[in-house]
C-alpha positions as CSV (number, residue, x, y, z in Angstrom):
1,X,-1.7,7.1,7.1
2,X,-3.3,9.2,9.9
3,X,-2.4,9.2,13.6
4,X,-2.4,5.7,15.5
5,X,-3.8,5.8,18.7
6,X,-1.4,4.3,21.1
7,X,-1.1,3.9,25.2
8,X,2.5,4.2,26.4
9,X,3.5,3.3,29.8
10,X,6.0,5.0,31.9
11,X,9.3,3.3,33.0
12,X,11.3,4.1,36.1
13,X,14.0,1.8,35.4
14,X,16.8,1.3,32.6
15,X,20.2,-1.1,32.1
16,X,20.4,-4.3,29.9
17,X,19.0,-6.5,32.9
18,X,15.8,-4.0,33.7
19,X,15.2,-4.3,30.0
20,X,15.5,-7.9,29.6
21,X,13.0,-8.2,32.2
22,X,10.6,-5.8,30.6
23,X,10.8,-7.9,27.3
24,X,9.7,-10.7,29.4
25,X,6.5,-9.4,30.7
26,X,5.6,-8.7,27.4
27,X,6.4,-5.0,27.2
28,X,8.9,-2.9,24.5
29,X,11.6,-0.2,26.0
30,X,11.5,2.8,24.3
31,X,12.8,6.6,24.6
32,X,11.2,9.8,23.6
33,X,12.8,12.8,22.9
34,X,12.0,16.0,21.1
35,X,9.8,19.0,20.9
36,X,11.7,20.9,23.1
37,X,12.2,18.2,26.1
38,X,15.0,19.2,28.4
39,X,15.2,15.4,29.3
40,X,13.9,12.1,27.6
41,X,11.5,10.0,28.6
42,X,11.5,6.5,29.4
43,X,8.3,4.3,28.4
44,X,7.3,1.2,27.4
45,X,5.2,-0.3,24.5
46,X,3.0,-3.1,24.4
47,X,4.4,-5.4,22.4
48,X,2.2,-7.5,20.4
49,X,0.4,-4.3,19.5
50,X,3.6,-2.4,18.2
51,X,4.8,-5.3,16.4
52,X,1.3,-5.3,15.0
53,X,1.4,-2.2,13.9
54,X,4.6,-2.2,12.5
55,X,4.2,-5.1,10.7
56,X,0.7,-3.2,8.7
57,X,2.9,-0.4,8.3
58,X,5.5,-2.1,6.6
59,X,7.3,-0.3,4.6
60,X,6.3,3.3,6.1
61,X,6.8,5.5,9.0
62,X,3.6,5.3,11.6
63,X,2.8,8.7,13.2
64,X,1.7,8.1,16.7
65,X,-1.1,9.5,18.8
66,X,0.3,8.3,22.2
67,X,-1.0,8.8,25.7
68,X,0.5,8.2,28.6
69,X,-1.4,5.2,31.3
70,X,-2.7,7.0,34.0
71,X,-2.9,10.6,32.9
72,X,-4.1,13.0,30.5
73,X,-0.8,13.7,28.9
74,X,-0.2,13.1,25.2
75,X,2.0,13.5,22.2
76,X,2.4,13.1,18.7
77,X,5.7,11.0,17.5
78,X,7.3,9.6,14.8
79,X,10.0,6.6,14.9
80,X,13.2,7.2,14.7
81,X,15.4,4.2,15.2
82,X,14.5,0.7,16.2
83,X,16.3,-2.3,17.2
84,X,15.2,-5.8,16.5
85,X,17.5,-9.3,17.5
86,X,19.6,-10.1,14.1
87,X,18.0,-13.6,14.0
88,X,14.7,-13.5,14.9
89,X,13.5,-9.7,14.5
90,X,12.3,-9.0,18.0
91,X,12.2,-6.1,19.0
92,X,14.7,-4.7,21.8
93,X,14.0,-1.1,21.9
94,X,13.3,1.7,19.8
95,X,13.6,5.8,19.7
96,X,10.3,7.9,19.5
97,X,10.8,11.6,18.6
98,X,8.1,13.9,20.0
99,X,6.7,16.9,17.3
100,X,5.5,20.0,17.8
101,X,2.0,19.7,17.2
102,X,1.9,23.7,16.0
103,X,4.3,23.1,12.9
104,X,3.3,21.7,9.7
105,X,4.6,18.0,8.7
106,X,5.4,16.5,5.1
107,X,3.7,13.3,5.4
108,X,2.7,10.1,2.8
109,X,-0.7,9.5,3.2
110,X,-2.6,6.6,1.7
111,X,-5.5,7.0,-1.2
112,X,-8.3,4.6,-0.7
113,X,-9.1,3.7,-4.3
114,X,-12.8,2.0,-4.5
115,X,-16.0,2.1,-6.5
116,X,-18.4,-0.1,-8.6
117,X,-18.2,1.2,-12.2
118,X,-20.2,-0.7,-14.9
119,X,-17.4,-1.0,-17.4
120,X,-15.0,-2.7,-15.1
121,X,-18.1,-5.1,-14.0
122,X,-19.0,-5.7,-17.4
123,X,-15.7,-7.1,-18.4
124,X,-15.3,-3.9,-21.2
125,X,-12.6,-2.4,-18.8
126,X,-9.8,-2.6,-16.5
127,X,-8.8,-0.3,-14.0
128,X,-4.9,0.7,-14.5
129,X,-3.6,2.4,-11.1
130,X,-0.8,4.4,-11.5
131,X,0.2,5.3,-7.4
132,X,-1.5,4.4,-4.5
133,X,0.1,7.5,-2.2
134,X,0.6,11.1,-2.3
135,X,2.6,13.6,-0.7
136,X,0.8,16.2,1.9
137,X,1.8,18.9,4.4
138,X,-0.2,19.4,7.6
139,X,-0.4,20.2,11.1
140,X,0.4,16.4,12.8
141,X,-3.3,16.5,14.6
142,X,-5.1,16.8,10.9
143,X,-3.1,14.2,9.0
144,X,-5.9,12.2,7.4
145,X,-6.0,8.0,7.7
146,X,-6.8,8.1,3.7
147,X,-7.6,10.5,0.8
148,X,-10.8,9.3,-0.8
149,X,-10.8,8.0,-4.1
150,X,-14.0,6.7,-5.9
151,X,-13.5,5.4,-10.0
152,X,-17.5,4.4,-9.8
153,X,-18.9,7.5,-12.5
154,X,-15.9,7.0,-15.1
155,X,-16.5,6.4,-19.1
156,X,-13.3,4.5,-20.8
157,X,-10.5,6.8,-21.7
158,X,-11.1,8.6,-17.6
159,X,-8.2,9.2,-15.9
160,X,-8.1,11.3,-12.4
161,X,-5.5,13.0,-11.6
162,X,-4.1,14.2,-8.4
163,X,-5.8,17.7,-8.9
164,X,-9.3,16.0,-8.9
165,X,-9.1,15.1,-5.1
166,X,-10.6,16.8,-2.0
167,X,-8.5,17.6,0.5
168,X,-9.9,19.2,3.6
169,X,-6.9,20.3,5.3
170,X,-3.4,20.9,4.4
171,X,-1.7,21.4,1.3
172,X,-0.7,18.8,-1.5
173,X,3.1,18.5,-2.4
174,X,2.9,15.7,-5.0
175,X,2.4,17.2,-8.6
176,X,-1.2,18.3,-9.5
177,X,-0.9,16.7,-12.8
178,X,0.1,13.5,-11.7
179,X,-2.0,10.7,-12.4
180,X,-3.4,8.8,-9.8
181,X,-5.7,6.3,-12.3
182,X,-6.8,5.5,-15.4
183,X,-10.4,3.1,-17.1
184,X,-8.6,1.7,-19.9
185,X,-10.5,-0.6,-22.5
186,X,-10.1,-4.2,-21.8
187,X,-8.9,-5.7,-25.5
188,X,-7.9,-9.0,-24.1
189,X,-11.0,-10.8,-25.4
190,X,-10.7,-9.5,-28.7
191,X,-6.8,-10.7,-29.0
192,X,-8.1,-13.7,-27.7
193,X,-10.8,-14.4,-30.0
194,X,-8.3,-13.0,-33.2
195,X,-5.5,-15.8,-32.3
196,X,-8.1,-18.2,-32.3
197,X,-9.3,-17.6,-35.5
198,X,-5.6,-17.4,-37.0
199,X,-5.2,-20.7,-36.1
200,X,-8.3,-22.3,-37.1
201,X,-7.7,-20.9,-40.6
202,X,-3.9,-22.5,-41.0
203,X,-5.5,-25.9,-39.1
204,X,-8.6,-26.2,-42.4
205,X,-5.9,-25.4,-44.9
206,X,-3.0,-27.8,-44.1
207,X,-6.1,-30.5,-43.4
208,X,-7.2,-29.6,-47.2
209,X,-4.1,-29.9,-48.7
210,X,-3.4,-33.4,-47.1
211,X,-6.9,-34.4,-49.0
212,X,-5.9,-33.6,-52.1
213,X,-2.1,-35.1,-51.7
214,X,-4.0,-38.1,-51.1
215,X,-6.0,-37.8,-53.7
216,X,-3.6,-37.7,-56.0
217,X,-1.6,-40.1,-54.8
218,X,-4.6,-42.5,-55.4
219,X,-5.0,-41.7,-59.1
220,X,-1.6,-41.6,-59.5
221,X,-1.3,-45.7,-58.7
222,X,-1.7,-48.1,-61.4
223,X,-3.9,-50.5,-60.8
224,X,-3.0,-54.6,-60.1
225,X,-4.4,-56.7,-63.0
């Protein structure tokens, strides 16, 4: 998943009304607390940009890379609540908690599957993948955007496994032996091609019995003087 880069801005005022204006000038409210802050922090969000985001992120937890307009300051922060009207999903506000960028995180981090192998190309294979993510624990600041993945060299019958990738930094949580893909041999034409000869054969056979029937059926009728 990595860290996305993201500018916050700061906010000096808060209520219901201050926020409903903020919504309107096309900015988010948001809070962050954490890594050791005596007090929170009031910001704001572009909106179109952190419903973007969220919306790619579906499903996960975005780790944030955020800098403040105006300054130098920056943290690292995760989401930790977010509210969103009941009917049409805007968002209304949402909680960022700050981490301590000197302790390790357990983070999900994306495997970017790719490669041009010639069995797969030449219709002789198909590429089965078993999990798309695995588990890592790292210092927030070296959370990679993807764990590299490349199928290209495999024979049919490869698999790779989790213990096959290269990780630079960190360590892996998610089981060594666990598979992350497999080059399987591609048998569809041959069903294919088997069912089709199936039926041709029962097709010939009932057409050649109906000959015959008729056949005898001819003999078998006297003839009108």
């Amino acid at each position: 998943m990595g860290l996305i880069k993201m500018t916050v801005y700061p906010r000096s005022t808060t209520g219901k009304n201050e926020n409903r204006r903020t919504r309107a000038v096309g900015r988010t409210p948001a809070v962050v607390y954490g890594d050791k802050r005596e007090q929170s922090l009031n910001v704001e969000l572009d909106t179109f940009e952190f419903s973007r985001i969220m919306s790619a992120f579906s499903g996960s937890n975005p780790l944030f890379n955020m800098t403040m307009d105006g300054t130098d300051e920056s943290f690292v922060a995760v989401l930790r609540e977010i509210q969103t009207h009941p009917v049409t999903d805007e968002i209304f506000h949402c909680d960022l908690f700050a981490i301590p960028l000197g302790k390790p995180l357990k983070m999900e981090v994306a495997l970017d599957i790719h490669g041009e192998n010639r069995h797969v190309r030449g219709g002789d294979a198909v590429l089965d993948v078993v999990r798309r993510t695995i588990d890592i624990e790292c210092l927030p600041r070296e959370v990679p955007d993807t764990i590299d993945v490349d199928f290209s060299e495999l024979e049919i019958g490869d698999k790779i496994c989790v213990e096959d990738l290269s990780l630079e930094v960190g360590t892996m949580l998610t089981d060594v032996e666990d598979v992350i893909l497999k080059l399987n041999l591609n048998t569809f034409e041959e069903e294919v091609v088997e069912e089709e000869g199936e039926e041709g054969e029962g097709v010939e056979g009932e057409e050649g019995e109906g000959e015959e029937g008729d056949d005898a059926s001819a003999e078998d009728t006297p003839k009108e003087d």
